[in-house]
C-alpha positions as CSV (number, residue, x, y, z in Angstrom):
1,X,43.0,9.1,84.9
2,X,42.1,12.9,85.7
3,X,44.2,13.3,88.4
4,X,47.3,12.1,85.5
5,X,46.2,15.5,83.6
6,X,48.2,18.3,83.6
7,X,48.0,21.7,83.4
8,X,48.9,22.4,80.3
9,X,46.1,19.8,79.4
10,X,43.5,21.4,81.2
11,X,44.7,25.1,79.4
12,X,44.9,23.6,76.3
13,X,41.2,22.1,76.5
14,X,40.1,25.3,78.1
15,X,41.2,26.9,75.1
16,X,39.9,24.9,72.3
17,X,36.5,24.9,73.8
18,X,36.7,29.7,73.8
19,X,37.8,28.6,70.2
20,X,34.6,26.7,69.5
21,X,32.4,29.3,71.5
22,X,33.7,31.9,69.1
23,X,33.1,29.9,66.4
24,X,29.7,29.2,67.4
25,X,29.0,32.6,68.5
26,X,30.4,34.0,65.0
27,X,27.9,31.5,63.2
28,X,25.1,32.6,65.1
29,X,25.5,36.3,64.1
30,X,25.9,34.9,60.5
31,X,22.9,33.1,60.8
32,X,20.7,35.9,62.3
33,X,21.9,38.1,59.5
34,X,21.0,36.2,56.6
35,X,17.7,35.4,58.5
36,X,16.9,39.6,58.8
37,X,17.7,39.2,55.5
38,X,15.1,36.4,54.7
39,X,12.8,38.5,56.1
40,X,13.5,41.7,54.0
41,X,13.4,39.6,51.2
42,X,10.2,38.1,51.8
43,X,8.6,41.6,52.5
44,X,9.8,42.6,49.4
45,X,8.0,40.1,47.8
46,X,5.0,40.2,49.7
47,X,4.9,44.3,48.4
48,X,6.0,43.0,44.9
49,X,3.2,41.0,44.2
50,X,0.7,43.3,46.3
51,X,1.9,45.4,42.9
52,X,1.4,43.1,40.4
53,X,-1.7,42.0,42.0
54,X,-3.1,45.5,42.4
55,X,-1.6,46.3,38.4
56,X,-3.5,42.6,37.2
57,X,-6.1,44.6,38.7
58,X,-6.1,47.9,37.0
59,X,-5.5,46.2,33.7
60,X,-8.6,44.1,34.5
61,X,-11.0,47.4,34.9
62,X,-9.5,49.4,32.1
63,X,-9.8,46.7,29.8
64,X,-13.6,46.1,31.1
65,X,-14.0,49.8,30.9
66,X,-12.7,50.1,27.0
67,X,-14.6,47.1,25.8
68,X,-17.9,48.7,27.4
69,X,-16.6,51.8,25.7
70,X,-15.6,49.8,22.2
71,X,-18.9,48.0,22.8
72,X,-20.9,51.2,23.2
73,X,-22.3,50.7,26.6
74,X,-26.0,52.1,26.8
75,X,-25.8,53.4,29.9
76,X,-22.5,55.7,29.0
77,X,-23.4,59.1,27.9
78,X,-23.6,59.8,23.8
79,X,-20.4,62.3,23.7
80,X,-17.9,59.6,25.4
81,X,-19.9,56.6,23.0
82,X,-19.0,59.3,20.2
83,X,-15.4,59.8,21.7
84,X,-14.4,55.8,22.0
85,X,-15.8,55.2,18.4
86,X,-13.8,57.9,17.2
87,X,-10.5,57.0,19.2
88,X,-11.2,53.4,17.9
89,X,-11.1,55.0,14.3
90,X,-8.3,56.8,14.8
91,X,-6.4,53.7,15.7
92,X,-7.7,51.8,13.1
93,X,-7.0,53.8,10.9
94,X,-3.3,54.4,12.1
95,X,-2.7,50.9,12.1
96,X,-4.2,50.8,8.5
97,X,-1.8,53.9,7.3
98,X,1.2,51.4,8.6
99,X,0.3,48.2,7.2
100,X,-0.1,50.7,3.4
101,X,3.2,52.0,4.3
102,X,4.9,48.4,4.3
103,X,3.0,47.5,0.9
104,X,3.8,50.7,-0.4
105,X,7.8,49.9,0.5
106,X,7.5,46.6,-1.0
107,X,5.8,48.2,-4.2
108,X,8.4,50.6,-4.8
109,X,10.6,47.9,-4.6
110,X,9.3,45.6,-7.1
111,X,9.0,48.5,-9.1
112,X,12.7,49.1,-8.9
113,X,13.4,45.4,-9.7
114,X,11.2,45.5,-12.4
115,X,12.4,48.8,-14.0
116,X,15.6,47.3,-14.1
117,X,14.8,43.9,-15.8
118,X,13.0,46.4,-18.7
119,X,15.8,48.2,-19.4
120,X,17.9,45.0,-19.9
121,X,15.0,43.4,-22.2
122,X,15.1,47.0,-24.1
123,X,19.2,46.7,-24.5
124,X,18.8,43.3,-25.5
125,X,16.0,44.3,-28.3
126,X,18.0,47.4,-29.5
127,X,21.2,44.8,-29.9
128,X,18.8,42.2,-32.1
129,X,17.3,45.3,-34.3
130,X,20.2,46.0,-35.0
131,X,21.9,42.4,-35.7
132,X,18.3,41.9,-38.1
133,X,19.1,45.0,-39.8
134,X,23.1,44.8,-40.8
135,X,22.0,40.9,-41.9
136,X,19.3,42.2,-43.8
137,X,21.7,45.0,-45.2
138,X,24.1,42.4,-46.3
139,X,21.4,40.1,-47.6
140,X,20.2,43.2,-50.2
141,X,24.0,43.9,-50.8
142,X,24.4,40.2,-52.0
143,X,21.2,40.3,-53.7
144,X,22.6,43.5,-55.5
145,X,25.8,42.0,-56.4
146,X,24.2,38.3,-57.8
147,X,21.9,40.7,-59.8
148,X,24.5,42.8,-61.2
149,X,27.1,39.7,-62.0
150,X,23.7,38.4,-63.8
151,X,22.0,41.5,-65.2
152,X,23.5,40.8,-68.4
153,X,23.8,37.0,-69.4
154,X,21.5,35.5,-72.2
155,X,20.2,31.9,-72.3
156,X,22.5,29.6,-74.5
157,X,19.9,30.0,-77.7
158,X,19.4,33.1,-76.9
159,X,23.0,33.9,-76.5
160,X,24.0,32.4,-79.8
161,X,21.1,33.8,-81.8
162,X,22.4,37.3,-81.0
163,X,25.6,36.7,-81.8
164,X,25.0,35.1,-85.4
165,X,22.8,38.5,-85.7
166,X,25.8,40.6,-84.6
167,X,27.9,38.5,-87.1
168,X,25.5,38.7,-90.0
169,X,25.1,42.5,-89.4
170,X,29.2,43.0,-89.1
171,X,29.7,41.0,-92.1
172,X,27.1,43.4,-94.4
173,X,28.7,46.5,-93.1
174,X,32.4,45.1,-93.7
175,X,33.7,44.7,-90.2
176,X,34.1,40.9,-90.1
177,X,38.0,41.0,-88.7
178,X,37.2,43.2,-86.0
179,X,34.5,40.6,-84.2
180,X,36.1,37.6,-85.1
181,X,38.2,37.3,-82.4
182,X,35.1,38.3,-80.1
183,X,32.9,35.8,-81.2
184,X,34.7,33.2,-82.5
185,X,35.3,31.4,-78.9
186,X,31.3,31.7,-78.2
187,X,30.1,30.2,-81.3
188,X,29.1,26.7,-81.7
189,X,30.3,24.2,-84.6
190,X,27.1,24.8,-86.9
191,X,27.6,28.5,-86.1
192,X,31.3,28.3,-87.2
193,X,30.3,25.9,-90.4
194,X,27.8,29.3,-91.2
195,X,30.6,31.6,-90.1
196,X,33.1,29.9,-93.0
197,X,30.3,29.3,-95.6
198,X,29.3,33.0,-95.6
199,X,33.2,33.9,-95.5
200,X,33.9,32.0,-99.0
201,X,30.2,33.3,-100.2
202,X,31.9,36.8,-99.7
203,X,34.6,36.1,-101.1
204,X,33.2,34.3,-104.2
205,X,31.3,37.8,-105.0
């Protein structure tokens, strides 16, 4: 069966396999690059958390240091006891000054808000003054005009006494005709009767 080969079988094989060896070789200078690579990347890593480690670290003794110093360690000396009390007051206060700040924003605010809703209450009372007073104004202007259209009306008795007095006076003084007509259309019956009996008494005399 291998002697039925060819030649050109054999050159083809013989190049397919240089094909795979470059392959293979190509693959294997990928793979030792991304495993330099790997290894860079783990160094950095191993550095990276040498830092945070050594940082965790740090933050650890500065934080142990401040406490003793917030805490007042005895065996610290007076001025740097004096020094950490004072830097703590410094910061408390500053954090105090802040948090007044914020109310303060918030109180001018309100204030603002609340400004505003007086001048609307003030508007609305200066508009309801002034509604009271022009109804009370026309109340005392009606009140002026019922008193004047009744300043000067008698009771019924009354009325009629006064005019049997007018009547009585006119007809001693002689100007009967000229109240006639006047009273005539106010007088009752037993004021008319009177009216005609002291007409024919007059003339009589």
């Amino acid at each position: 069966m291998n002697s039925d080969r060819t030649e050109s079988d054999w050159q083809g094989l013989v190049s397919e396999y240089l094909v795979c060896k470059r392959k293979l070789e190509s693959k294997k200078e990928a793979l030792l690059i991304l495993s330099k690579e790997l290894d860079t990347c783990q160094q950095e890593r191993d550095q990276y958390k040498l830092m945070a480690n050594q940082l965790r670290e740090r933050h650890q003794s500065l934080k142990k240091k401040y406490r003793e110093l917030i805490d007042g360690d005895p065996s610290l000396p007076p001025e740097m006891r004096r020094q950490a009390n004072l830097a703590q007051l410094l910061r408390d206060s500053q954090d105090r000054n802040k948090h007044l700040g914020e109310e303060i924003k918030e109180l001018q605010q309100r204030l603002g808000e609340v400004q505003g809703d007086n001048k609307v209450m003030a508007l609305q009372c200066r508009r309801t003054i002034m509604h009271c007073e022009l109804l009370k104004s026309k109340e005392v202007q009606m009140d002026n005009c019922s008193y004047q259209s009744h300043a000067f009306e008698f009771p019924g008795p009354l009325l009629a006494n006064l005019n049997i007095a007018a009547f009585v006076i006119s007809y001693k003084h002689g100007v009967l005709p000229l109240i006639m007509s006047f009273m005539l259309h106010q007088l009752t019956v037993s004021q008319y009767l009177c009216f005609i009996w002291l007409s024919k008494d007059k003339t009589i005399k």
